[in-house]
C-alpha positions in Angstrom: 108.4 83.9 106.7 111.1 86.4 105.7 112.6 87.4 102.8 112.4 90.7 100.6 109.4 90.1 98.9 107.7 89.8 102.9 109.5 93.3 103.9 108.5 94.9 100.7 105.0 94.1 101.0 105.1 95.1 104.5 106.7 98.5 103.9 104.2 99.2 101.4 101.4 98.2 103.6 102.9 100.8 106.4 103.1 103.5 103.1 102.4 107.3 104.3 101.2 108.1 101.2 98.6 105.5 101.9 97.4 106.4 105.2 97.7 109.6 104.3 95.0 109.5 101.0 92.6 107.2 103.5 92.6 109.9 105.8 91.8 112.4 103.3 89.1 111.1 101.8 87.6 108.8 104.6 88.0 105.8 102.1 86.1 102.7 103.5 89.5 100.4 102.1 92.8 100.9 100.6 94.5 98.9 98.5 98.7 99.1 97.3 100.2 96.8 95.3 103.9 96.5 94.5 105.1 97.2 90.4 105.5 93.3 90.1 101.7 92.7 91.5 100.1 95.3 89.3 101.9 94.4 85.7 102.0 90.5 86.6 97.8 90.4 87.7 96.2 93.6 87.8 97.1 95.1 84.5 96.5 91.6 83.0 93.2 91.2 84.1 90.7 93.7 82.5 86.9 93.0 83.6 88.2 91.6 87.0 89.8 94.8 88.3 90.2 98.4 86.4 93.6 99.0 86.4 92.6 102.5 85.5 91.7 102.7 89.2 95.1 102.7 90.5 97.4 105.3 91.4 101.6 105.1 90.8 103.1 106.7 93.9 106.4 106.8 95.5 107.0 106.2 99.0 109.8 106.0 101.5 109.3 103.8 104.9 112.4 103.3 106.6 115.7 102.7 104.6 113.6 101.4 101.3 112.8 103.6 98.4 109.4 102.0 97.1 107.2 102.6 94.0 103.5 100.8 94.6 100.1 101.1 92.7 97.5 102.9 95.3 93.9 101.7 94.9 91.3 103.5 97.0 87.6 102.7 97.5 86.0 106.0 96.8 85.4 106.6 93.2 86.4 110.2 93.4 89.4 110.8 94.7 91.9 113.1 93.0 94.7 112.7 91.8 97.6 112.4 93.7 100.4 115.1 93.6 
């Protein structure tokens, strides 16, 4: 498969800013979701998921420029910078 959705979500995936905040706070899981996933389903979807639980970061990874929604497992992690 190929194509930019594939590269986005892979760059995303590779995030620092999401290694980074697992690191930190020894999160058992990690979850980032591009703009388009977290309006289209995750935003939509109240008593499925709490969108509250999700953090807008920025992040570069190679040449791309990427904004994603950072979910983390532990329920107190602060906020990101």
């Amino acid at each position: 498969m190929t194509g930019s959705a594939i590269i986005r979500t892979a760059r995303l995936l590779e995030a620092p800013v999401l290694k980074d905040w697992l690191a930190i706070t020894q999160a058992d899981l990690g979850f980032i979701a591009s703009t388009f996933v977290y309006e289209s389903v995750i935003a939509q979807a109240p008593g499925q998921v709490n969108p509250a639980g999700y953090q807008l970061v920025n992040c570069t990874v190679k040449e791309s420029e990427l904004t994603g929604w950072m979910h983390l497992s532990e329920a107190t992690v602060p906020p990101i910078p």
